[in-house]
N, C-alpha and C positions, 0 to 999 in steps of 0.2 A: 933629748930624743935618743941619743946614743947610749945617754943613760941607763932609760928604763930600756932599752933594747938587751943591752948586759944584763940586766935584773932578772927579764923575762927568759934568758938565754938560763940563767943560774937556777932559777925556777925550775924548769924543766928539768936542767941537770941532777934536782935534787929530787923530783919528782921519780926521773927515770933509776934512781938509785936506789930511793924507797921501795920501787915495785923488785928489785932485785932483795932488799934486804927480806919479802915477801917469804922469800925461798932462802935465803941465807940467814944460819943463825947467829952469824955475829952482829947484822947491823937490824935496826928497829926498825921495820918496816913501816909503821904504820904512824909514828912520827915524821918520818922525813917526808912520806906522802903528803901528809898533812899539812907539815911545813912548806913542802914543794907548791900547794894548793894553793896556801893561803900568798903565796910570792906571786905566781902565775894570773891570781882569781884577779889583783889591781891592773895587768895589762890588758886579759881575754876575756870580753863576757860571756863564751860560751866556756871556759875553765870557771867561772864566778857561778855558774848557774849547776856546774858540778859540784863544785865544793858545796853550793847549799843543797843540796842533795846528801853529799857526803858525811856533814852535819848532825843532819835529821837523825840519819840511821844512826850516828856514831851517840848521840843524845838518847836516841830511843834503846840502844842498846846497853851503856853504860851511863847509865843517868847522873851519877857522882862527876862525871868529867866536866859538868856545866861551868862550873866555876874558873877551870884552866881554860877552856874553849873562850869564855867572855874577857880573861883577861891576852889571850892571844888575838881577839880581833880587836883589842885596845892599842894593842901596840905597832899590828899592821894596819889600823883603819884611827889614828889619832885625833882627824879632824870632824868624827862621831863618836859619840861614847855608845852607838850600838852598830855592829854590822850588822842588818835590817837580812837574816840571809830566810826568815820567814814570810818575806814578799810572795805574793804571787809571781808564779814565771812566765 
């Protein structure tokens, strides 16, 4: 419990970091978000229901990233080989 409460706490932290690297050119915005995402999306279903939103667009826009996207929800979602994030919401 205390566990994933740290997790979720870190999550954020690096969510909230991302959206500054937005506007900041030294750090990568739009990885740490992502990362921040994909930490937050196993505690929050309404952060789960964003990120597969976030997804979509991030797919529809850069179509080549499919390949890194599948092998990141392998590693934060291990006991599926797919994060299912094209569910109905």
């Amino acid at each position: 419990m205390i566990k994933n409460k740290i997790f979720e706490i870190i999550g954020w932290f690096i969510l909230i970091i991302g959206l500054l690297g937005l506007f900041l050119p030294i750090l990568n915005g739009l990885l740490l978000i992502t990362l921040g995402l994909f930490i937050v999306s196993r505690f929050n279903p309404k952060t789960k229901n964003s990120l597969t939103k976030f997804l979509k667009k991030l797919e529809e826009k850069f179509p080549k990233i499919k390949k890194t996207l599948k092998f990141i929800r392998k590693i934060f979602n291990p006991k599926s080989n797919n994060f299912d994030y094209e569910q109905k919401l």
